[in-house]
C-alpha positions in Angstrom: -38.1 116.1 -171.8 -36.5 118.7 -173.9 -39.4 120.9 -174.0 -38.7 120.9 -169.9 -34.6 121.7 -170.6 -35.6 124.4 -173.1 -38.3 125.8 -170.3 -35.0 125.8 -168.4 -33.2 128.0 -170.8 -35.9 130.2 -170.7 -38.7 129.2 -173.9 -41.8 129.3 -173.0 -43.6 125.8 -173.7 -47.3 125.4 -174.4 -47.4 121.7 -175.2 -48.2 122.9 -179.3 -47.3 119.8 -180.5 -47.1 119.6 -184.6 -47.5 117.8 -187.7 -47.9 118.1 -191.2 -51.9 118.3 -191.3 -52.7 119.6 -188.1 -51.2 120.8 -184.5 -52.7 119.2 -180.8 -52.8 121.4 -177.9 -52.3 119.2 -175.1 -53.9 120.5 -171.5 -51.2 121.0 -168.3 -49.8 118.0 -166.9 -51.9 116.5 -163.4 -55.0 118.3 -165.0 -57.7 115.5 -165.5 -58.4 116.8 -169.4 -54.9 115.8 -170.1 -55.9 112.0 -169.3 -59.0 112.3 -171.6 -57.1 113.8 -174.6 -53.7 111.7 -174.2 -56.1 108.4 -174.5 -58.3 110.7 -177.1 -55.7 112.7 -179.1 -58.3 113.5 -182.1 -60.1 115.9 -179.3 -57.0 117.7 -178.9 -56.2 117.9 -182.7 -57.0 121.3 -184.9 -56.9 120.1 -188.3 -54.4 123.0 -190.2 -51.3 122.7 -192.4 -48.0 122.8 -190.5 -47.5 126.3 -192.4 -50.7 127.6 -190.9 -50.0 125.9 -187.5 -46.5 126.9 -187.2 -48.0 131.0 -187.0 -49.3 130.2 -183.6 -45.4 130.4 -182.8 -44.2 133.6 -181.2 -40.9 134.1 -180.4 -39.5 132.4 -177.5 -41.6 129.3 -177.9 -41.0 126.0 -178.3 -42.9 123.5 -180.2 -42.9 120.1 -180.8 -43.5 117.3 -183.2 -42.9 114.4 -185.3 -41.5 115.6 -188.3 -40.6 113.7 -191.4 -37.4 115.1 -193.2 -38.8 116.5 -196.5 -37.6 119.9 -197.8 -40.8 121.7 -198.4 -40.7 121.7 -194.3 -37.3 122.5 -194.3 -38.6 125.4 -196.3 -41.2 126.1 -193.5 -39.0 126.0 -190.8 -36.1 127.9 -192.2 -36.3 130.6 -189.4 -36.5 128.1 -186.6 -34.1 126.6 -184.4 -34.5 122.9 -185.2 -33.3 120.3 -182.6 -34.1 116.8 -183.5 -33.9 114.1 -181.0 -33.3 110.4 -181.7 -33.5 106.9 -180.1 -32.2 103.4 -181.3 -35.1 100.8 -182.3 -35.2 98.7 -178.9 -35.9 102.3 -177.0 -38.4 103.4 -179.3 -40.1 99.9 -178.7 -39.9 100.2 -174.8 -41.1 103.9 -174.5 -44.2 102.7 -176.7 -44.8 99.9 -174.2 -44.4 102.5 -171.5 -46.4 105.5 -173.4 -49.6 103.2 -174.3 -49.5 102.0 -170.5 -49.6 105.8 -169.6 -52.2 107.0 -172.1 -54.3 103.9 -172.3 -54.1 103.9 -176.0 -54.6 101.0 -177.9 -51.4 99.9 -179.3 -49.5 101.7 -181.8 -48.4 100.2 -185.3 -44.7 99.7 -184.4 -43.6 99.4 -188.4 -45.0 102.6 -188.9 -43.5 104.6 -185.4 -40.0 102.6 -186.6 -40.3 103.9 -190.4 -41.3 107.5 -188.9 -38.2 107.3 -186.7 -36.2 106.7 -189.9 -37.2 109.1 -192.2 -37.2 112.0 -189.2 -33.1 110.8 -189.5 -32.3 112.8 -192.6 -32.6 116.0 -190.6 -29.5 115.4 -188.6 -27.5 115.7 -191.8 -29.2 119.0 -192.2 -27.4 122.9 -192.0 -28.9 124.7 -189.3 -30.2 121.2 -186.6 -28.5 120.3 -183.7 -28.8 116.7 -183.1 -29.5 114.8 -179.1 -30.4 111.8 -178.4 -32.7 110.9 -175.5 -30.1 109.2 -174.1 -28.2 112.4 -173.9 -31.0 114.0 -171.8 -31.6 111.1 -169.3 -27.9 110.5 -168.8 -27.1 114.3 -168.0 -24.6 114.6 -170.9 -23.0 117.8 -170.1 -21.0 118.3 -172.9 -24.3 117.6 -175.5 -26.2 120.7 -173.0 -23.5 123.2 -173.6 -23.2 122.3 -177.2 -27.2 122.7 -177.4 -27.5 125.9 -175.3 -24.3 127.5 -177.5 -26.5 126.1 -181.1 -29.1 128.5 -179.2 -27.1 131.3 -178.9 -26.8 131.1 -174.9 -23.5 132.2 -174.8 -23.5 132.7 -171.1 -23.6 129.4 -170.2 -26.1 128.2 -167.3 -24.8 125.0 -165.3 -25.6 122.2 -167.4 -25.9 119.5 -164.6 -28.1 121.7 -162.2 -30.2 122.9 -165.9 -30.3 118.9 -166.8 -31.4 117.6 -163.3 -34.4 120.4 -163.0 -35.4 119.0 -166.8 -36.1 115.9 -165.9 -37.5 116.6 -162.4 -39.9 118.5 -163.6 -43.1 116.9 -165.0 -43.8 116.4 -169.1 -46.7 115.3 -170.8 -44.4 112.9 -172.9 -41.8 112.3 -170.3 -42.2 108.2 -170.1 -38.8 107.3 -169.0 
């Protein structure tokens, strides 16, 4: 969902989605490869290291990922604009539910997403990250938008509630409300 409110915003977004050993490219959404790689995400994998992967960047992209806090990729992402978004346990739990439903994976190792989610939590104390929760996004919190588009450098601010509501009408691969 904040791939679709930096698409707003103007990024360009083209569902790159990153780790630390390799980077998925992930088909349009309502295209039928997208169903076969959501349920099969090694045939949308490239095995390369983030610092490789993160070259297929140019500027005015967005990419995405689940990124541990560790400061050799602090180091790697130094020149990027880092927004990190967060959910409490019982959310993380539900939108699992929901996002093996939608993908038709078999279920996900919920100690592992959980310890993921914590150590992606050092970040927020971090120089240079602006920190949202999804919570922020799904209830239109205005104030967190202008905060995130000023972190940007959008100094001309676009409305926040029209920018929010177009986010989350718009489609996302990951978007599992």
């Amino acid at each position: 969902m904040c791939a679709n409110i930096l698409k707003e915003l103007g990024f360009y977004f083209h569902n790159n989605h990153f780790s630390e050993k390799h980077f998925a490219i992930y088909p349009p959404v309502g295209s039928p490869e997208l169903v076969e790689k959501l349920q099969h995400p090694h045939k949308a994998k490239v095995r390369y290291p983030l610092r490789m992967s993160l070259q297929r960047l140019k500027s005015g992209q967005v990419g995405v990922g689940h990124l541990v806090y560790k400061h050799d990729t602090e180091k790697l992402l130094r020149k990027f604009y880092k927004i990190v978004l967060t959910r409490d346990k019982e959310d993380i739990i539900a939108s699992m539910d929901r996002w093996q439903k939608l993908s038709k994976r078999a279920p996900a190792n919920l100690d592992a997403v959980l310890e993921t989610a914590d150590r992606i939590l050092p970040w927020i104390s971090r120089e240079g990250v602006f920190h949202m929760t999804f919570n922020d996004m799904k209830n239109m919190n205005l104030d967190k938008i202008n905060k995130l588009q000023s972190f940007l450098g959008i100094y001309h601010r676009l409305g926040s509630e029209t920018l929010i509501k177009r986010a989350l009408a718009e489609p996302s691969i990951t978007k599992v409300i």
